[in-house]
C-alpha positions in Angstrom: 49.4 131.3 87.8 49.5 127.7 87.6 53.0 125.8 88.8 53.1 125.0 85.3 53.2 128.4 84.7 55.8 129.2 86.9 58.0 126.5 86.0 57.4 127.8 82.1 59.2 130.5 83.3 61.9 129.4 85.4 63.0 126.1 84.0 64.5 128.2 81.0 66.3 130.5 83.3 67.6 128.3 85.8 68.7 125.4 82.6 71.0 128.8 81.0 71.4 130.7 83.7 72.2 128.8 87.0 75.7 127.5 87.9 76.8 129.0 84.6 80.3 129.9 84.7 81.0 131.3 81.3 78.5 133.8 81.1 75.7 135.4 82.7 74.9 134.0 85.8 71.5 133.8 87.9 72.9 136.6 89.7 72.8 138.6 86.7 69.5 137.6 85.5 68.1 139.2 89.1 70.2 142.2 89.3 69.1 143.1 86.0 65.4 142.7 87.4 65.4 144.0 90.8 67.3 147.0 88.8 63.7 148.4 87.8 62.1 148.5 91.1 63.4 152.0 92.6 61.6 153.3 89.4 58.9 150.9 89.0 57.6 151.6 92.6 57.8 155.4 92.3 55.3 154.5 89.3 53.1 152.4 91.3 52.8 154.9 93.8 51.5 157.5 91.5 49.5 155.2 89.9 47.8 154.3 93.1 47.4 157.9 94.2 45.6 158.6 90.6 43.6 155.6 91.4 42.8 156.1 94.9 42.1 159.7 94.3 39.6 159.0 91.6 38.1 156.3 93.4 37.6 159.3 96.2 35.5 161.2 93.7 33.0 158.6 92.5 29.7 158.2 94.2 29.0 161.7 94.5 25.4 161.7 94.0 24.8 159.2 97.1 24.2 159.9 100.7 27.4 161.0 102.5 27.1 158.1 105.3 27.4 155.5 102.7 30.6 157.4 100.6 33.1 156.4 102.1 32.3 152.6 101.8 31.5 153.2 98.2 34.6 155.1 97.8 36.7 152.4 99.3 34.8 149.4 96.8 35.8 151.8 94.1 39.4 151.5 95.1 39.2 148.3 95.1 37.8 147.6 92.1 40.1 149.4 90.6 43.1 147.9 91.7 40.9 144.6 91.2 40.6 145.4 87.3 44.4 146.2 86.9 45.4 142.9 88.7 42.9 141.0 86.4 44.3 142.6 83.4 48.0 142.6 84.2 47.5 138.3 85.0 45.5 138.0 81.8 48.4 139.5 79.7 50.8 137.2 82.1 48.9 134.1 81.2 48.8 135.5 77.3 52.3 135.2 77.1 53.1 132.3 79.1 50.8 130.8 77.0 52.6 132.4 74.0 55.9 131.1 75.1 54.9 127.3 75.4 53.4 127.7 72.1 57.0 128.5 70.8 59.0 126.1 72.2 56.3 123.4 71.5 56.4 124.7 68.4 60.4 124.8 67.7 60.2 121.0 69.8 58.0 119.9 67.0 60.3 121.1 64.1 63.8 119.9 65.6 61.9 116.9 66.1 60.9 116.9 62.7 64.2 118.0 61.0 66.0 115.4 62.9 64.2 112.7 61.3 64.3 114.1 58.0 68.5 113.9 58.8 68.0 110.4 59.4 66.0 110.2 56.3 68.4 112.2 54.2 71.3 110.1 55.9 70.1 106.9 55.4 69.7 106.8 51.5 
C-alpha cells in the first residue's frame, strides 16, 4: 500500500475519531478491531496448517532429494497467492473509497454552487 493509501484510511478515522469527546473515541475504534484477533488467528492457524499440509503433498511424482525444497516453494506460493489476493482486494476498496468521497466532494461542491445560484436570483 502506497502512504496515500494508508492515509485514505486513517485520515477519516483519526478526523471523527481522535480526541473526540462525545462519542466514540480512537480507543474504541481499536478495541473494536483488536476484538477479532483471538478468533481471527485461530483461523489463520488452521488455514496455514491446510495450506502447509497440502503444500506437503504436492510433488509427489519427483525424486525424494528434491521434495522437500519443492514442498517448501509450494508453501510459499501458496501463502504468496493469498497475500497477492488479499492486497489486490485491499487496493480495490481503497480505491473504491476515494472514488466515493471524490465523488460526494464533487457533488457538495456542486450543490453548493447551485445554492449560490438559487440564492442569488
Amino acid at each position: 500500500m502506497s502512504i496515500n493509501d494508508i492515509r485514505s484510511i486513517l485520515n477519516p478515522l483519526t478526523e471523527k475519531y481522535f480526541g473526540n469527546d462525545d462519542g466514540f473515541t480512537m480507543q474504541d475504534v481499536y478495541t473494536e478491531v483488536f476484538s477479532l484477533e483471538a478468533e481471527e488467528s485461530q483461523k489463520l492457524l488452521k488455514d496455514l496448517g491446510k495450506k502447509y499440509k497440502i503444500a506437503g503433498e504436492t510433488f509427489e511424482d519427483f525424486p525424494d532429494e528434491d521434495q522437500k525444497f519443492l514442498h517448501t516453494f509450494s508453501f510459499i506460493c501458496m501463502l504468496s497467492f493469498d497475500v497477492y489476493i488479499k492486497k489486490m482486494l485491499i487496493e480495490r476498496m481503497i480505491d473504491n473509497l476515494n472514488e466515493e468521497k471524490e465523488a460526494s466532494s464533487h457533488e457538495n461542491t456542486h450543490s453548493g454552487k447551485e445554492s449560490k445560484k438559487t440564492g442569488s436570483n
